[in-house]
N, C-alpha and C positions, 0 to 999 in steps of 0.2 A: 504493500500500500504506500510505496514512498512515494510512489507518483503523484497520490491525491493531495498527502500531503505537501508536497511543493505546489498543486494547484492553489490548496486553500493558502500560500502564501501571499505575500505584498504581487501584484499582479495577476493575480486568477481571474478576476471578472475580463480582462483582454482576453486573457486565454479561452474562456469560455466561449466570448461574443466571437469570435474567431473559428471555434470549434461549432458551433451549433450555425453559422453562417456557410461555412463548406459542410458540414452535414446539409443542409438546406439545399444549396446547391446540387451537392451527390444526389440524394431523392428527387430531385425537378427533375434531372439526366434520367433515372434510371425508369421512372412513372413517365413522364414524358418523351423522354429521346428513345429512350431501349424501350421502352413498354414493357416494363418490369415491374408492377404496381406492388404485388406484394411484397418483392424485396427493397424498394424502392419505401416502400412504409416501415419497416424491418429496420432500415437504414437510419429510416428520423428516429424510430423508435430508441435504437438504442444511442442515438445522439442525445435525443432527450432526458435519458435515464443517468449518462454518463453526468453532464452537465447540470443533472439536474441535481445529481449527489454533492455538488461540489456549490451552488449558489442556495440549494435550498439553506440546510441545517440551521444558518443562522436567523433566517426569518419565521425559523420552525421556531427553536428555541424563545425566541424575541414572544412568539403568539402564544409559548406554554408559559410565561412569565406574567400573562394578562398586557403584552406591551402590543398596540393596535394599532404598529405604522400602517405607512403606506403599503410596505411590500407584501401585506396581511394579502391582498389583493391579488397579487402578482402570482402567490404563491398558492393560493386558493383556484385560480384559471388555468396552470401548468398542473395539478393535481387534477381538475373535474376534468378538464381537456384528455388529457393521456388516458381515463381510468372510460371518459368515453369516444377512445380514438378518434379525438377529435386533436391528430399530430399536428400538424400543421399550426393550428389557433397553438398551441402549447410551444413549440418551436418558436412562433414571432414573440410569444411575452418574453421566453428566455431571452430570445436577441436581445430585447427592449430593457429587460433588466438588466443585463449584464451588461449590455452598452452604455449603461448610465451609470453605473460604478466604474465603469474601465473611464469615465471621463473622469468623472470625479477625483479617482485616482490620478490622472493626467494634470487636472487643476492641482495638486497636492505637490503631485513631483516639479511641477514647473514654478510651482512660487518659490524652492527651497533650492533652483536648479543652480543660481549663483554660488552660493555658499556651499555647496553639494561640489562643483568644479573646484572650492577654493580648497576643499578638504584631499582632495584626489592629486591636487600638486607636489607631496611631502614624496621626498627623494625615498627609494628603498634600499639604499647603501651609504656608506662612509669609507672617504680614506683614510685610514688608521696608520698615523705615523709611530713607528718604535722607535726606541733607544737608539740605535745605529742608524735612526735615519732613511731605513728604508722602511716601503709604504705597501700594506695589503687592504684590500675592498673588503668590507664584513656589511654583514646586513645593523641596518639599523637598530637594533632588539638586541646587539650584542655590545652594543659602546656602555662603554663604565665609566663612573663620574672619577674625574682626573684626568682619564686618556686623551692623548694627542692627534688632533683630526688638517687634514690639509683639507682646505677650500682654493677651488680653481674657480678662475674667472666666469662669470655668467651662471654657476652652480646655484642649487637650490642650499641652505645650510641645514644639516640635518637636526641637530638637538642643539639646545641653550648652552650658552657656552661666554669665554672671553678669550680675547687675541692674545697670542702671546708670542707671534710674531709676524711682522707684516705690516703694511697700510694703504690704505682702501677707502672705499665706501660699500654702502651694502643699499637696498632697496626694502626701505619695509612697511612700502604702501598697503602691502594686505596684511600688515598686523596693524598698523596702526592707523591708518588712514591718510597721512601724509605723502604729496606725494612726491615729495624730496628726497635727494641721497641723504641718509648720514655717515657723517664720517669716521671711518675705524685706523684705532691704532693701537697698540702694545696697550692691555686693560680696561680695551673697551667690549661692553657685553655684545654678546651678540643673538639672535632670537631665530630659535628654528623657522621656518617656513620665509626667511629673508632672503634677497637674492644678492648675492657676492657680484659686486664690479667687474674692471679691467684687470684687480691685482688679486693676485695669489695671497691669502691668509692661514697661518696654522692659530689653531683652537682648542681651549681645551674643558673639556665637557667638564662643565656644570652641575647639567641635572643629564639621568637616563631622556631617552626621545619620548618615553611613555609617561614622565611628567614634564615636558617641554609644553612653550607656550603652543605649537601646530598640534599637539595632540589632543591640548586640553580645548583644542577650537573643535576639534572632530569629537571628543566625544559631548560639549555642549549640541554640538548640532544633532549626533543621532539620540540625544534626551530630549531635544525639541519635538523630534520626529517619532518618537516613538509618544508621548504626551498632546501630538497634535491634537485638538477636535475635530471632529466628522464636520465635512461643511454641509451634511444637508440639516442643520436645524430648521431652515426656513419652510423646506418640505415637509419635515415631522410635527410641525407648528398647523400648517395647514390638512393634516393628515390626522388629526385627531378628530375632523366632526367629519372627513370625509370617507374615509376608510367604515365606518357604522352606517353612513348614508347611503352608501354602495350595497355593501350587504343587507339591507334592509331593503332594498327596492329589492334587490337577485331573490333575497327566501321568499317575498313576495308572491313574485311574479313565476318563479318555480313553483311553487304551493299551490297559487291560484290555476295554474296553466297544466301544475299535472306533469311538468316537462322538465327535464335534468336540462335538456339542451336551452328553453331559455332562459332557466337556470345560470347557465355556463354565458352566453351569449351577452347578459348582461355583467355578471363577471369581467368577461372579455373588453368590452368596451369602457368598464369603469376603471380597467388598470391605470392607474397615474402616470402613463409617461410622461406626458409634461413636464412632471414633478422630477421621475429621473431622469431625464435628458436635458429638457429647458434649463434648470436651473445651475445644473456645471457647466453648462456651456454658456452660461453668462457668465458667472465665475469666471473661467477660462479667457474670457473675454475681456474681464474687467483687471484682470493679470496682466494682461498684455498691451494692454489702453495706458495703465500703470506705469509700467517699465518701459514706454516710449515717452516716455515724459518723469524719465530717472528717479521712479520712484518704486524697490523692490518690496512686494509683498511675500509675506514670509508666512503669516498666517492669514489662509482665505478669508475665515468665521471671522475675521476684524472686521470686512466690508461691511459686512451689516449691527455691527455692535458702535458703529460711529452716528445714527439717529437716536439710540437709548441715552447719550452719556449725556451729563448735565452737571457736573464738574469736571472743570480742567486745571492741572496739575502742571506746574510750566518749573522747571530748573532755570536759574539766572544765565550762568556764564555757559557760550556755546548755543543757548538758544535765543533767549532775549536781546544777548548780544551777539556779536559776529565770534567771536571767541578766539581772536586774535588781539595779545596784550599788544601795546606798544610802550618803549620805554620814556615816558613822562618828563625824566628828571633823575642825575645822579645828585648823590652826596658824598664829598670827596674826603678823606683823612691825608694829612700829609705823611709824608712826601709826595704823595700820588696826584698827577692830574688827574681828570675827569678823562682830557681825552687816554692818557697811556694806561687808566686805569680798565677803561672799555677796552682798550686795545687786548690788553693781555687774559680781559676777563672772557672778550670772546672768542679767544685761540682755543681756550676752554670749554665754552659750550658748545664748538663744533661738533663736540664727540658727544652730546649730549640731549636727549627725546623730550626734555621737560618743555611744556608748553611753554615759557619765558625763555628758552633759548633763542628760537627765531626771533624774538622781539630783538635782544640782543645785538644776535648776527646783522639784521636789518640797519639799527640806529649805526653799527661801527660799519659797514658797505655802504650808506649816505653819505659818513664822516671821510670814505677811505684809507679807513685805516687797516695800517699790513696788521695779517694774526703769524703769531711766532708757530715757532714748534715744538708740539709739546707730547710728553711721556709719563707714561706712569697712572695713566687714568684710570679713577673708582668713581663708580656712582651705584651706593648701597642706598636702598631706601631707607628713609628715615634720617639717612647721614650726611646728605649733599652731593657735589660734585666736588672732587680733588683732583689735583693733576701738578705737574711742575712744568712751568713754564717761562723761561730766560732765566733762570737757576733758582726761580723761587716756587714754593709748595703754596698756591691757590687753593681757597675754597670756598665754594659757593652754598650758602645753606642759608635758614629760616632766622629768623629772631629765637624762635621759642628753642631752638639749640643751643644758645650761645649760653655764658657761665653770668648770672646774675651783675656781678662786676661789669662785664664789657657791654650786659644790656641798657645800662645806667647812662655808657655814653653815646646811644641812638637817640636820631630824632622822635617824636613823638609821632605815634601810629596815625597815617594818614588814608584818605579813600584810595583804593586801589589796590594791586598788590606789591608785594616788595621781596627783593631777594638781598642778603648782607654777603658782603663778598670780604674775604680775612686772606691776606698776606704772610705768609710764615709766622700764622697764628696770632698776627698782630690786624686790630681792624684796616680794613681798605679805603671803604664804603657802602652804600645803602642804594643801590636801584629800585626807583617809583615806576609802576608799571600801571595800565589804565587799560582798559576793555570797552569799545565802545559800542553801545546800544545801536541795532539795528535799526536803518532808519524806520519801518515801516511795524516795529513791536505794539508799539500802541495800539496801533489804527488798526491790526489784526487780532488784538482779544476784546475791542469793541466791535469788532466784525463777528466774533465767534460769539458773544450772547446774542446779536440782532437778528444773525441768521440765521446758525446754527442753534438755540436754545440751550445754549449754555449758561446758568443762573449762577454759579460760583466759579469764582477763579484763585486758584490758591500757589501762593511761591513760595519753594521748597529748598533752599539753597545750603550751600555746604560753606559758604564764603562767612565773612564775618558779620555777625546779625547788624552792627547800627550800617556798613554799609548797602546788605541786603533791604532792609527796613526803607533805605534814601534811594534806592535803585526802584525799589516796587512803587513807592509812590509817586514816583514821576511817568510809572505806568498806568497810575491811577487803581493797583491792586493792595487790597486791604488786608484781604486775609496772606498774612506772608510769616514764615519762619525759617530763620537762618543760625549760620552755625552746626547745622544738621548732620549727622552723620548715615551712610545707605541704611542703617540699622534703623534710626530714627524715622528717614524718609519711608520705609518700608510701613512699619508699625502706623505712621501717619495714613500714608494713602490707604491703610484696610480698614481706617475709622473710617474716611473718607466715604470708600465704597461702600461701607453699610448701609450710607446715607440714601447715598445714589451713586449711578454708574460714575465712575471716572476715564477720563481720557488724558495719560500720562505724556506728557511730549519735555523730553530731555535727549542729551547727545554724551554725556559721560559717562565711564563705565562704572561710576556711583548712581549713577539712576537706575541699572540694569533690575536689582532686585525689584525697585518702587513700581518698576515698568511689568513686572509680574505680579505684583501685586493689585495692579489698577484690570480697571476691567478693558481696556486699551491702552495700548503703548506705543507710540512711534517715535525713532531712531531720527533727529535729525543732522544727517552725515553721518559716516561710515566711518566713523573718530576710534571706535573701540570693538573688536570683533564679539566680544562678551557682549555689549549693549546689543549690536546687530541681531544676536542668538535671543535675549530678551522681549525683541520687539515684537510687535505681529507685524511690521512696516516700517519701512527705512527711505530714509528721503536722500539721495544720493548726494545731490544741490547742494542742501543745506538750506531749505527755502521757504520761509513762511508762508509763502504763495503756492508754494508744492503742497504745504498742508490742507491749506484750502481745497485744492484740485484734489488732493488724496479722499479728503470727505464727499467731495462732488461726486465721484469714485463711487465711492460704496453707496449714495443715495442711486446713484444712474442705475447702478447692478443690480441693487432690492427694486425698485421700478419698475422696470423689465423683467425681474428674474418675474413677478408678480403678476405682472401682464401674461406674462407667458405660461407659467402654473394655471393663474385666476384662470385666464382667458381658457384654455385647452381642458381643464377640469369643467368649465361653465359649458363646453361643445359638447364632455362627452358626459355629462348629466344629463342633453339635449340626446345623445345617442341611448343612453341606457335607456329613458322613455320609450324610446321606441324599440328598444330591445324586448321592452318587458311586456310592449302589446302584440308581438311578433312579428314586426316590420323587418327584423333585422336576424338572423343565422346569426351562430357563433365565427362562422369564420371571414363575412360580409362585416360581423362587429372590428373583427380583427384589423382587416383591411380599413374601415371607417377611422380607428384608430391610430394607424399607418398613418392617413390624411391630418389629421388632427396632431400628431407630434411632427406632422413636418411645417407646420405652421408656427410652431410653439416655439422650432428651432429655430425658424424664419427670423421668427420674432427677436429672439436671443442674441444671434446675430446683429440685431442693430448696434452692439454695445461696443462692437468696435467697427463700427463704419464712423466715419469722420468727421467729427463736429466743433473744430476748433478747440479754442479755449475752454477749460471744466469750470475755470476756476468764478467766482463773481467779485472774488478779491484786488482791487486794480490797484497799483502804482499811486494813482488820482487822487482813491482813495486816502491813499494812506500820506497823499503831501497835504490832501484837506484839513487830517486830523493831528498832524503832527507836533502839533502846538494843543495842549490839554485847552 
């Protein structure tokens, strides 16, 4: 039985709708072409019993649990069908069912199909350098933390690790979302799934590749995959009065009429395909409308969970703002200029991911100023950046690291953020760094109660509460709490949702929990591959207008999915009438049916034929209100 069982796995309804489709075929040849009717029925038969083993079970189970989806239906018409050879009427439901799971399944795989390739790029070897300097290939599953790894140019890097000999750049737009080289040298870390430059680097592993940051992206994604929800809630929703309504006309009109076949006949016609066809294939549709307009859904069942939500939960920095610091203002300690001080402090933060490096890099490439060469580079969380550079030991770290004494002779905490930079232990200086507000932030969560029926809006930030507190106000948001740690923001958003639904939108990989916790989350930019795994929707851009289009998104798809269920359920309640007066054969129902889901698909269809703009969020908008 190992066959059935790899049917019943991830992809059997293709298999099936495939199987019982050339089955179909084969019997038309053999009744029709050969005039072989009875093996030609012989032939459907056991198509149908095969397939039928493998799609029934679970709407069996489903209907011995008292649970009365849609498929109660489905699976009610392939039973009376077969038991009164009526193959054929029993052959097309199977199609019909199992072609609406093979979509569905389709919608599934292609919303996760991005992050699904990013997972598939991890190298399956290493060069493992010895003691002697010569080099043997081992599988990745055998490097041990210490060992010596050579990376060649253009290579993918197998497991986390730091240089320790060599200088480069590496690419590690798909861990982190930036899409710039950074630069590597003697101490600098470096992160599986990154791509090594022009130069040759040796490495020397860190962690195994099965706690590296590429592993731990693969198996967040298949916990994603494996926790997914089914996207037909919207069918199951509508299949709760309709599924009773159907069987109630068929015992009917069986009872009344004395007749198993109009019995079956009305069976027949009230199977919901609309429900299973129509509605993944707007899905599928509304996936693809999506991601040509850079915006990757991750989870389908979000589309329609953005008309419930009536709290919005917004992170400061990265979304409100552009999430690009710039640097403000140094404070200088002598002997140090301001300019030689920048100079040598960004030779340092070349080799370094912290979002205030580029701030850095940027102000000293205005200035012009040369960066030295530097060796010996650590950056341990929690401990800064260190490095020695023109023969002195830099370090770049927090106020709240320094020794009480040296904090006595800082300026007084200002809006913004700041990095303190120490000279062989001796203070440097003080860099002011500033974030600035998107232009268009306001005028878009005045847009999301007008339009969308958003009644609270609440900031959740992790920055420092008084300037969180001056940030939210000039948004004109009241409910606001800063200082927050993801623990906090977590615990928050699920008072939140008690309330009412939420709709999470942060871009840090401190939102990530909050973002699973809300009953919606969307990812804006592709800043942290942890966040992305959280989301149900990722906005590529980075684009508060991409938001809006995202929601316009999921209103279009329930619209249409609805048109097209309502509509094709409303024909074949019209067909089952007349099934039940005996206008209509079981397999006349059949084919009525056929007409009726290709209508439904028709319809579904619209969802990506081409309609401009989604979004009703303009530019215009947002310079009208820009000013409270």
């Amino acid at each position: 039985m190992n066959w059935l069982r790899r049917l019943t796995s991830d992809g059997s309804s293709t298999i099936v709708a495939a199987a019982i489709g050339i089955t179909m075929i084969a019997a038309a040849i053999l009744i029709w072409g050969l005039h072989l009717p009875q093996t030609g029925h012989r032939v459907l038969l056991a198509g149908i019993l095969l397939t039928g083993a493998v799609i029934l079970p679970r709407p069996i189970r489903l209907l011995l649990q008292g649970n009365f989806s849609v498929d109660v239906l489905a699976v009610l018409s392939i039973s009376v069908a077969t038991i009164l050879g009526q193959y054929w009427v029993a052959a097309i439901v199977i199609l019909m069912l199992s072609g609406g799971e093979a979509l569905e399944s389709y919608a599934t795989r292609r919303a996760s199909s991005v992050l699904s390739a990013l997972a598939k790029r991890m190298p399956q070897t290493a060069h493992l350098v010895h003691p002697d300097g010569s080099m043997t290939d081992i599988h990745i599953d055998q490097i041990a933390v210490g060992q010596q790894l050579r990376l060649f140019p253009n290579e993918i890097c197998p497991v986390d690790g730091t240089v320790i000999a060599g200088t480069g750049s590496m690419d590690e737009s798909y861990l982190t979302g930036e899409p710039f080289q950074i630069e590597k040298t003697s101490g600098s870390t470096v992160l599986s799934g990154a791509i090594n430059g022009s130069a040759a680097l040796t490495i020397q592993a860190t962690r195994i590749a099965a706690d590296s940051r590429y592993a731990r992206i693969v198996e967040v994604l298949h916990a994603s995959e494996q926790q997914r929800p089914r996207i037909r809630r919207l069918g199951d929703r509508i299949g709760v009065w309709y599924t009773p309504l159907a069987l109630g006309i068929a015992l009917i009109s069986g009872v009344a009429s004395h007749s198993m076949e109009r019995f079956l006949a009305v069976l027949v016609i009230a199977t919901p395909c609309p429900l299973l066809l129509a509605i993944p294939v707007t899905v599928i549709g509304a996936i693809s409308v999506a991601a040509s307009r850079g915006i990757l859904i991750k989870d389908p069942s979000i589309l329609e969970k953005f008309e419930s939500c009536r709290i919005l939960v917004v992170d400061k920095t990265g979304t409100l703002t552009y999430g690009k610091p710039y640097l403000r203002d140094i404070v200088n300690y002598a002997p140090w200029s301001q300019a030689k001080l920048l100079s040598l402090t960004a030779s340092l933060e070349r080799y370094s991911k912290h979002p205030l490096a580029e701030a850095i890099l940027d102000a000293a490439k205005e200035k012009a100023l040369p960066l030295a060469v530097v060796s010996n580079v650590s950056e341990l969380p929690g401990k800064g950046l260190t490095g020695h550079v023109e023969g002195h030991l830099l370090r770049v770290t927090g106020r709240g690291k320094l020794s009480s004494e040296m904090r006595q002779l800082l300026p007084p905490v200002t809006r913004g953020l700041e990095c303190i930079v120490l000279c062989d232990d001796a203070l440097a200086g003080v860099f002011h760094f500033e974030d600035r507000p998107r232009s268009d932030s306001r005028s878009f969560l005045r847009h999301m109660g007008r339009r969308h029926s958003i009644e609270r809006i609440v900031m959740l930030s992790g920055d420092r509460p008084q300037e969180v507190e001056a940030f939210a106000g000039s948004m004109g948001i009241i409910e606001v709490q800063g200082g927050m740690s993801p623990e906090q923001k977590v615990e928050e958003v699920r008072k939140l949702t008690a309330v009412a639904p939420t709709l999470y939108l942060g871009d840090g990989i401190n939102d990530a929990p909050a973002m699973i916790a809300a009953t919606a989350g969307v990812a804006l930019g592709l800043n942290s591959d942890i966040t992305a795994e959280a989301a149900g929707a990722v906005i590529l851009q980075s684009s508060l207008t991409s938001v809006d289009e995202l929601i316009h998104i999921g209103r279009r798809m329930r619209r249409i999915a609805l048109q097209s269920a309502v509509g094709g359920m409303a024909l074949s309640l019209l067909g089952m009438i007349a099934a039940a007066l005996g206008y209509l054969s079981p397999l006349e129902g059949a084919i009525a049916q056929e007409v009726i889901d290709l209508l439904a698909i028709l319809n579904s269809l619209r969802m990506i034929l081409p309609t401009g703009t989604l979004s009703d969020f303009h530019s215009s908008e947002a310079a009208a209100s820009s000013h409270p």
